[in-house]
C-alpha positions in Angstrom: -5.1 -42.7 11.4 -7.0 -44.6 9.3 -10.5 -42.7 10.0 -8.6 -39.4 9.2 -7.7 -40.5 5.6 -11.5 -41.6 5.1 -12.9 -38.2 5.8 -9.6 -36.0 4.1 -10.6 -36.0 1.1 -14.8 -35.5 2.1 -13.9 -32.2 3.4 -11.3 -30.9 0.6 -14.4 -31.9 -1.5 -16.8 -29.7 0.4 -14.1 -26.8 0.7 -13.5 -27.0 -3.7 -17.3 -27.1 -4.0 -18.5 -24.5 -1.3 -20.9 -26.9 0.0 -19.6 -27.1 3.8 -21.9 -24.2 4.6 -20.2 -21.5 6.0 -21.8 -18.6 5.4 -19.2 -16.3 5.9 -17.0 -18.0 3.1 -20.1 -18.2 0.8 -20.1 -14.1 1.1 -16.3 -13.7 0.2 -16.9 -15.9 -2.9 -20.4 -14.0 -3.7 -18.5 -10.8 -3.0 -15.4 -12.2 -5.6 -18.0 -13.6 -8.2 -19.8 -10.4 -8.4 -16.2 -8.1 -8.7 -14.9 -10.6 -11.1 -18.6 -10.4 -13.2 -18.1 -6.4 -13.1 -14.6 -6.6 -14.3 -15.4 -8.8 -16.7 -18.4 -6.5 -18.0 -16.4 -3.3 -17.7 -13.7 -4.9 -20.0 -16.6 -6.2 -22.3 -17.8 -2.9 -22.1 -14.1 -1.5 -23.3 -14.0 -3.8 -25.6 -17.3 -2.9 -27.1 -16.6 0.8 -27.6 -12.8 0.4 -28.8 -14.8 -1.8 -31.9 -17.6 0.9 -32.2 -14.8 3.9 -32.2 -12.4 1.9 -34.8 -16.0 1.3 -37.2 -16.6 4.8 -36.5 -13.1 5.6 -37.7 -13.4 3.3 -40.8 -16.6 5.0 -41.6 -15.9 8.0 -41.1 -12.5 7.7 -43.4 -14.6 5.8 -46.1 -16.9 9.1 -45.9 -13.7 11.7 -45.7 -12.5 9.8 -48.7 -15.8 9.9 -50.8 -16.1 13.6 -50.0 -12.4 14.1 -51.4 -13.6 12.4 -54.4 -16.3 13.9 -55.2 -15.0 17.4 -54.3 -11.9 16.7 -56.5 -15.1 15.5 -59.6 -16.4 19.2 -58.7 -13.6 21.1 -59.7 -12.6 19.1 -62.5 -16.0 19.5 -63.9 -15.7 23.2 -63.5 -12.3 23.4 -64.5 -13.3 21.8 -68.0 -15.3 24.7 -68.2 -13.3 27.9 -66.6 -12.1 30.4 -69.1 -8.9 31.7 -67.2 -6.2 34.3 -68.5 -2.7 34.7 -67.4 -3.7 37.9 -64.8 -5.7 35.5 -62.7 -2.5 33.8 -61.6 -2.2 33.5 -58.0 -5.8 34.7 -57.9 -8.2 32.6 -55.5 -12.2 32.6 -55.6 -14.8 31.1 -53.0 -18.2 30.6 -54.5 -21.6 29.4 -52.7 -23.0 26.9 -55.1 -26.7 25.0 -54.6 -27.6 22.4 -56.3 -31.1 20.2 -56.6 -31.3 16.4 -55.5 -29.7 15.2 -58.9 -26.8 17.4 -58.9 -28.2 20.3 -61.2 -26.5 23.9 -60.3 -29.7 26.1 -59.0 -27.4 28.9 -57.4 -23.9 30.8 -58.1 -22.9 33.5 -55.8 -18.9 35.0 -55.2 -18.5 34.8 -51.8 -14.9 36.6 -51.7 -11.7 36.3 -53.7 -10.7 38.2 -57.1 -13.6 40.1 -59.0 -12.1 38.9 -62.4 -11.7 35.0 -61.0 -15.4 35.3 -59.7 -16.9 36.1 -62.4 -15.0 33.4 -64.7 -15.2 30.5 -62.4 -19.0 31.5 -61.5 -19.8 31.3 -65.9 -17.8 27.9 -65.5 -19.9 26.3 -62.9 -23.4 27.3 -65.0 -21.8 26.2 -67.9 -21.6 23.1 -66.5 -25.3 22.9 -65.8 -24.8 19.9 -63.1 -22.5 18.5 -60.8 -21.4 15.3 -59.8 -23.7 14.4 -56.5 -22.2 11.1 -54.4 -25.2 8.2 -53.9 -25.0 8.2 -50.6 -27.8 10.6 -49.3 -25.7 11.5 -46.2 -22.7 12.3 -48.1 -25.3 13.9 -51.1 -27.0 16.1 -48.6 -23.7 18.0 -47.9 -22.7 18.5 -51.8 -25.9 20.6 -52.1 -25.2 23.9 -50.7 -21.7 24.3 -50.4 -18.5 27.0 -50.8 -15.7 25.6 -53.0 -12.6 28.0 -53.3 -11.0 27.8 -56.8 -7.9 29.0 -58.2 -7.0 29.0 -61.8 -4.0 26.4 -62.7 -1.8 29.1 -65.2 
């Protein structure tokens, strides 16, 4: 009995620390290690692109609301300049407007909507000269050839 107790606890030793040399056993826990190492990369993996999709959100929501901004600075600008009459009520105009690097009007053109509200809210955008043009040269590049569809406020 005694001899048993000696030697017990050397072999739960060897089994905890795989060093009895059993090959077959050192496979199964290979074979474990490298599933649990996947597992645990394809959930770092997750991980990884849930953070990258919610920056992409954040930045893309910071860029949506800059846009809005500066869209909404547009047609205040123009608006401060439009010369509208009570028959343009209701009235809608789309115009194709280029502008240089720093926001300076280069090109008006109707693209559809009312003659009459055309014409006015194309003399309100060069009377403005520029436009307001966002810092960021992403967000820049696609305030300078754009449509914007106005409609007078009567």
């Amino acid at each position: 009995m005694k001899i048993q107790n000696i030697f017990k606890p050397v072999f739960i030793a060897l089994i905890l620390t795989g060093s009895y040399g059993c090959s077959l056993n050192n496979k199964v826990d290979k074979s474990v290690t490298e599933k649990e190492y996947l597992h645990q990369a394809e959930l770092d993996n997750q991980m990884e692109r849930a953070f990258d999709s919610e920056l992409s959100n954040a930045q893309n929501s910071k860029q949506l609301s800059e846009i809005n901004f500066y869209q909404d600075l547009i047609q205040k600008k123009i608006g401060r300049n439009w010369r509208i009459d009570p028959s343009m009520k209701g009235k809608t105009c789309t115009l194709a407007i280029r502008v240089s690097v720093d926001g300076l009007v280069l090109r008006v053109k109707p693209n559809r909507g009312d003659v009459k509200v055309c014409a006015s809210a194309r003399n309100a955008v060069i009377s403005a000269g520029t436009l307001p043009i966002p810092n960021d040269p992403v967000i820049a590049e696609l305030f300078r050839d754009f449509d914007i569809t106005l409609e007078p406020n009567i």
